[in-house]
N, C-alpha and C positions, 0 to 999 in steps of 0.2 A: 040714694047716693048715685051720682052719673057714674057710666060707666070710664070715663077718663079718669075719676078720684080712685073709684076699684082700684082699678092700673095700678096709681100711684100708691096705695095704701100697699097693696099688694106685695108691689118692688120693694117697700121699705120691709113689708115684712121678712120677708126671705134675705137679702142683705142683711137683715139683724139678727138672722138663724143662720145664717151663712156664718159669719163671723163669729157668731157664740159658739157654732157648732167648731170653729178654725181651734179655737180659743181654748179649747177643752180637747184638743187635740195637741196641740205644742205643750209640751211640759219641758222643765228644766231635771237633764242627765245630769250635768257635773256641775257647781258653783268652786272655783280655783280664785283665791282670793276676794274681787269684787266682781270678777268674769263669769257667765255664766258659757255651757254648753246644751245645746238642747237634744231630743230627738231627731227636729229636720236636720240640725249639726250631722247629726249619728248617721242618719240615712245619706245624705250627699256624700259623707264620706265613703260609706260602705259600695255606694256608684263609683265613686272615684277610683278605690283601690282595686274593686273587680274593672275597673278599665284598662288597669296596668297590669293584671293580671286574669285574664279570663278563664285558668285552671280555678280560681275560685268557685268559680258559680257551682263546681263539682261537691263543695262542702255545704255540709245544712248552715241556712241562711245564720241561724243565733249565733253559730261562732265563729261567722265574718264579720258577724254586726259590734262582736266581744271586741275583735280587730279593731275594727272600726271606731270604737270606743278610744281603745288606749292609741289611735293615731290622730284623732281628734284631741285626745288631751295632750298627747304628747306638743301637736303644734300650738296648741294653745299657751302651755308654759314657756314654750319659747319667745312666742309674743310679749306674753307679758315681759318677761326678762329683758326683751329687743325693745320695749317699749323705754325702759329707760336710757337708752344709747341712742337713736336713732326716732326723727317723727316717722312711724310708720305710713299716716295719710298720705303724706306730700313728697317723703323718697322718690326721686328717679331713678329705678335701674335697668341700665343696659341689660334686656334678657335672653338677647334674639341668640346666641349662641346656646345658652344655656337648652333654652328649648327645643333648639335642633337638635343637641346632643338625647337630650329627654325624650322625644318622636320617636327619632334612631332606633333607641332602646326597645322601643314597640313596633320593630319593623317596619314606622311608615317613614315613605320618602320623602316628604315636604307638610307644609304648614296647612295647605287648604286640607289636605286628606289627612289631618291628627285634625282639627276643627270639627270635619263628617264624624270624623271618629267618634269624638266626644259627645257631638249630640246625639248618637246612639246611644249613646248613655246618659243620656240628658244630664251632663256638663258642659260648663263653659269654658271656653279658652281662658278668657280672665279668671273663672275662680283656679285654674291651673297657675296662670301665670303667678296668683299672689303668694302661691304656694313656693316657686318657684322663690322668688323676692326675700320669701320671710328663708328659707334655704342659703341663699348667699349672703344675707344680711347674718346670720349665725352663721357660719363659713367665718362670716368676717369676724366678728366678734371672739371667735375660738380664737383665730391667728394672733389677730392683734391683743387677747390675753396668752399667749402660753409661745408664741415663737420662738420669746427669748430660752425658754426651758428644751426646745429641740434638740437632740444629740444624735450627730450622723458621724460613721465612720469613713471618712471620704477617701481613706487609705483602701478600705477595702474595697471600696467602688470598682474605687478606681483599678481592680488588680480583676474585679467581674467585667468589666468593660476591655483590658488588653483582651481577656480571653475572647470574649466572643468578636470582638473584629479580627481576631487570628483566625477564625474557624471560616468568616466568612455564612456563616448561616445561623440564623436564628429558630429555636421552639416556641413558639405560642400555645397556651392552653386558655380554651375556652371554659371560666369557673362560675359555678357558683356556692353562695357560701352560708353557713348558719353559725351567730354567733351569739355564743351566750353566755349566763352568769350563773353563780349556784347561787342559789337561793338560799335562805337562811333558813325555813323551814322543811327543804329537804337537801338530804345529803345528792353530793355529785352522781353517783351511780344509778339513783333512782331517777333526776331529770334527763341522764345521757338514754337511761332505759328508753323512755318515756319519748325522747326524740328518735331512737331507734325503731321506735313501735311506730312512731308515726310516719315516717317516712318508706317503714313496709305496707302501712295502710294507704296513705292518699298520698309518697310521692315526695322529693324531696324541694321540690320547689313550693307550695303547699303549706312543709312543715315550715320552712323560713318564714314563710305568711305570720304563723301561727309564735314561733320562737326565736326567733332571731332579731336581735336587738340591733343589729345595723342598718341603714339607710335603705341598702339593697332590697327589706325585706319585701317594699311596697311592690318589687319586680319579681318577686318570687326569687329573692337569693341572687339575681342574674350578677356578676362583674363584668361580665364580657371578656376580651379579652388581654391576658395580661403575661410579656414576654419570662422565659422563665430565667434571667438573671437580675428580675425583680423580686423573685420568690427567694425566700429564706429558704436556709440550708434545712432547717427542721421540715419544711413542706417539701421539698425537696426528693429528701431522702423517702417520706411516703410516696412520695408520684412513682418510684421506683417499681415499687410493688404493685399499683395500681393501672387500669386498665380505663379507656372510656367508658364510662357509665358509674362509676366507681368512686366511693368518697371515704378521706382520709378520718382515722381514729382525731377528734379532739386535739388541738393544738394549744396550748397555752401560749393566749398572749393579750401581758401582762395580767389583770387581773380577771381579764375573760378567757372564753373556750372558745377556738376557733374549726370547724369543719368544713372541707371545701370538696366538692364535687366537680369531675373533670367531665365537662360535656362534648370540649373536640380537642382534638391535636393536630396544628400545623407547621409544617417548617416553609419559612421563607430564605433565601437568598439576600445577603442584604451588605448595601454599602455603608457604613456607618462612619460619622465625623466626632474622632472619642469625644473632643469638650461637649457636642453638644450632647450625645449621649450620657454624659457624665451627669449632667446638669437634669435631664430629665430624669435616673436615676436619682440622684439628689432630689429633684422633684417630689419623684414618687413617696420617696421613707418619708419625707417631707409629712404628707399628703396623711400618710400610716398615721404616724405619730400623734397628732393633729386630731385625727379622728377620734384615736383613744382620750385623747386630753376632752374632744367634745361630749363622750360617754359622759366620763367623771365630773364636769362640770354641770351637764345635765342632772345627773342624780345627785346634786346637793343641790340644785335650786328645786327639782321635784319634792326629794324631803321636806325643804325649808317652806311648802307651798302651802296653804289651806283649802286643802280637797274634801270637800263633799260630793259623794254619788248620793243624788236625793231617789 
């Protein structure tokens, strides 16, 4: 045999052990309908969310990866569901604000320095942005199912809004938040326990990782923040009692539990123009409401779904 056939036999051999060996290493995590999830699925996610949150990496890898699991299926239901509204390949959408606000969130100032970011963690901008896409495209889809069913009291806005352009000064509290559901298999006291325990353990940003069913949880609970004649009278009356560093007992609302941690407190100075204040109040319950409709609609096409963990 010349040693140029060698060569070639060679290359082919290992390309064909290369690939068998790939092959026997990709398995299928989740099959959702006719969709599959796999382990790379799992692992890139598990990059992704310790990017938005680097207190992860403080927890054993298996139950970022459990994380990781249910935010990979979680977006994958959605897709599917968005698939019927919307061609997902060939959408256009405008994301450049989206993304800037999403950086922000991770303390960076601009688009080149959240890109370095990401490839320290070997992500890409694009698989962010699609993330981002398939986010507003369900955005949309919530609104345009459930707007009609919004109910705001615009009397009493309107009556939070004289007050604080009288005062002349605004509180802000910097929040974060864990919310959640009881579970049918254990009673409420036992999962509130169980979030208590956790959040004396690793921390309450962490525990949101780990329990907290809102959006927020990929930032570690973060809201940022949010003036306080946006907060309800029932959050409210907690803050009272409460100190920086400090998080309120469970909130019901509606069919979930809400907990919020105050990470700062500032007061600014402020001119305010009521309608348009009004309006961004109005905005905000908006916003509330909305969100809860996108719980509930989520967990009945989840139900409704054919989930296999293989």
């Amino acid at each position: 045999m010349s040693k140029i056939k060698f060569i070639l036999y060679l290359c082919l051999f290992l390309i064909m052990n290369f690939k068998s060996y790939a092959n026997e290493n990709i398995y299928i995590v989740y099959k959702i309908n006719n969709e599959i999830i796999t382990n790379t699925d799992i692992e890139k996610e598990y990059r992704y969310l310790v990017s938005l949150n680097n207190e992860l990496k403080a927890l054993e890898k298996q139950r970022v990866i459990e994380l990781s699991k249910e935010s990979a299926l979680r977006e994958k239901i959605k897709k599917i569901e968005l698939a019927k509204y919307f061609d997902l390949e060939t959408i256009n959408i405008k994301i450049d604000n989206y993304l800037e606000n999403f950086y922000r969130n991770l303390k960076i100032t601009n688009k080149n320095d959240f890109e370095e970011y990401l490839e320290q963690n070997n992500i890409s901008l694009d698989y962010v942005k699609k993330k981002i896409e398939i986010e507003i495209l369900w955005n949309q889809l919530i609104y345009d199912r459930y707007i009609g069913q919004i109910n705001i009291d615009k009397n009493k806005i309107k009556e939070k809004v004289k007050k604080l352009i009288s005062t002349n000064k605004q509180k802000k509290y910097s929040l974060s938040e864990i919310l959640f559901n009881k579970e049918n298999n254990l009673n409420f006291e036992t999962k509130l326990e169980n979030i208590n325990q956790s959040i004396g353990k690793i921390g309450f940003n962490n525990t949101a990782n780990i329990y907290s069913i809102s959006e927020s949880s990929k930032f570690g609970g973060k809201i940022g923040w949010i003036e306080e004649q946006k907060l309800s009278t029932k959050i409210l009356e907690q803050f009272k009692t409460l100190e920086v560093g400090q998080y309120t007992s469970p909130i019901q609302v509606g069919s979930s539990f809400l907990i919020l941690k105050i990470e700062e407190i500032k007061y600014e100075k402020v001119m305010l123009n009521e309608n348009e204040e009004l309006n961004k109040m109005v905005q905000f319950e908006t916003s509330k409401q909305l969100e809860q409709f996108s719980k509930i609609f989520y967990g009945k096409i989840k139900i409704n779904s054919l989930i296999n963990e293989l």
